[in-house]
C-alpha positions as CSV (number, residue, x, y, z in Angstrom):
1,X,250.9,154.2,-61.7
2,X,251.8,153.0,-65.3
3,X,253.9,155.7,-67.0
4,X,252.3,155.0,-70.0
5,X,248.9,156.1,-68.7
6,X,248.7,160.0,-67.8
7,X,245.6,162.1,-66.6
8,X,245.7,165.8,-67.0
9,X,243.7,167.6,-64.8
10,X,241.2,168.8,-67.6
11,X,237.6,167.4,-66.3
12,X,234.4,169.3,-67.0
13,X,231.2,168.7,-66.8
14,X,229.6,167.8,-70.5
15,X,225.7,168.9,-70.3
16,X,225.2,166.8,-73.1
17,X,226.4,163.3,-71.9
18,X,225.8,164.3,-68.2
19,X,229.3,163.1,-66.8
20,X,232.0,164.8,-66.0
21,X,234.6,163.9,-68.5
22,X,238.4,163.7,-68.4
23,X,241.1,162.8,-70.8
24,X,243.6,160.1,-70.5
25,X,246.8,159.8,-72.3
26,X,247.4,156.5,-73.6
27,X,251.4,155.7,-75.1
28,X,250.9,159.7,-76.1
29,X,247.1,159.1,-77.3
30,X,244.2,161.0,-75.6
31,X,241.6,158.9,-74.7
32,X,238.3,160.0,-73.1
33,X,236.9,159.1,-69.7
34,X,233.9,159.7,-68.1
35,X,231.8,159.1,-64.7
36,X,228.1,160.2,-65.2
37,X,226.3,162.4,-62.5
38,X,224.2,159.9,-61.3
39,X,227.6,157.3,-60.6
40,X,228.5,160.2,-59.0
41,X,225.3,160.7,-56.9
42,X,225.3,157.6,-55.9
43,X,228.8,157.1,-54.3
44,X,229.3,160.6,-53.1
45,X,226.1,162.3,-52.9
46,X,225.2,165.9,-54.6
47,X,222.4,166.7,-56.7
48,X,223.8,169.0,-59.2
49,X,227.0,168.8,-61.6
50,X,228.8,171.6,-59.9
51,X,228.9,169.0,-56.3
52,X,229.7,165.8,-58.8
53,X,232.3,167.9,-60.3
54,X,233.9,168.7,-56.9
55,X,233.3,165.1,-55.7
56,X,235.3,163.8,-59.1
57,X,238.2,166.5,-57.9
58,X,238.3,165.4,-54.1
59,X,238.4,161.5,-55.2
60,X,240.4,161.9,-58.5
61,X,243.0,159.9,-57.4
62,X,240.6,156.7,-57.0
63,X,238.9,157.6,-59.7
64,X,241.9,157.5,-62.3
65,X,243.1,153.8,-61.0
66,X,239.9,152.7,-62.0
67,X,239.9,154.0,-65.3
68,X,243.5,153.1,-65.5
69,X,242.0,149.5,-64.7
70,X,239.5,149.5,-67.4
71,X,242.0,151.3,-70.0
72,X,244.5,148.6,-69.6
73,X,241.7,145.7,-69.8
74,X,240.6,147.8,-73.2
75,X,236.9,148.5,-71.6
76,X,236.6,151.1,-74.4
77,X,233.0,151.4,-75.5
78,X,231.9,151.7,-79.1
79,X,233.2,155.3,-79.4
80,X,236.4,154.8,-78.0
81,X,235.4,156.4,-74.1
82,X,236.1,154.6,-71.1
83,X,233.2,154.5,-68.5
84,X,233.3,154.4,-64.8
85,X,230.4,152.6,-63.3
């Protein structure tokens, strides 16, 4: 992993843009991640954000090299966020 590119284990679940979001630490900058419910659903199952929340936990590992991916390729979306798809 690059050392440059750190993820603390802060996910939640944000209601509002129905992902679970997590922050990324870019050369000391936060950056935010996200994987929304229904990426979730569809590669792991569940039906409720509690489940996609413990299916981001059990994969996080895979789940932060991909981000890592799209953060060094600079897949930022307007806002800044980097999503998983």
């Amino acid at each position: 992993m690059n050392q440059a590119i750190q993820f603390p284990d802060r996910e939640e679940w944000s209601a509002e843009n129905e992902a679970v979001c997590f922050p990324a630490l870019v050369n000391g900058m936060q950056l935010t991640c996200a994987i929304s419910g229904v990426t979730l659903a569809n590669r792991y199952g569940g039906d409720m954000p509690e489940l996609w929340l413990a299916d981001f936990q059990e994969h996080r590992w895979d789940l932060e090299e991909e981000a890592e991916a799209l953060i060094q390729s600079q897949q930022e979306d307007i806002y800044g966020w980097i999503w998983l798809s």
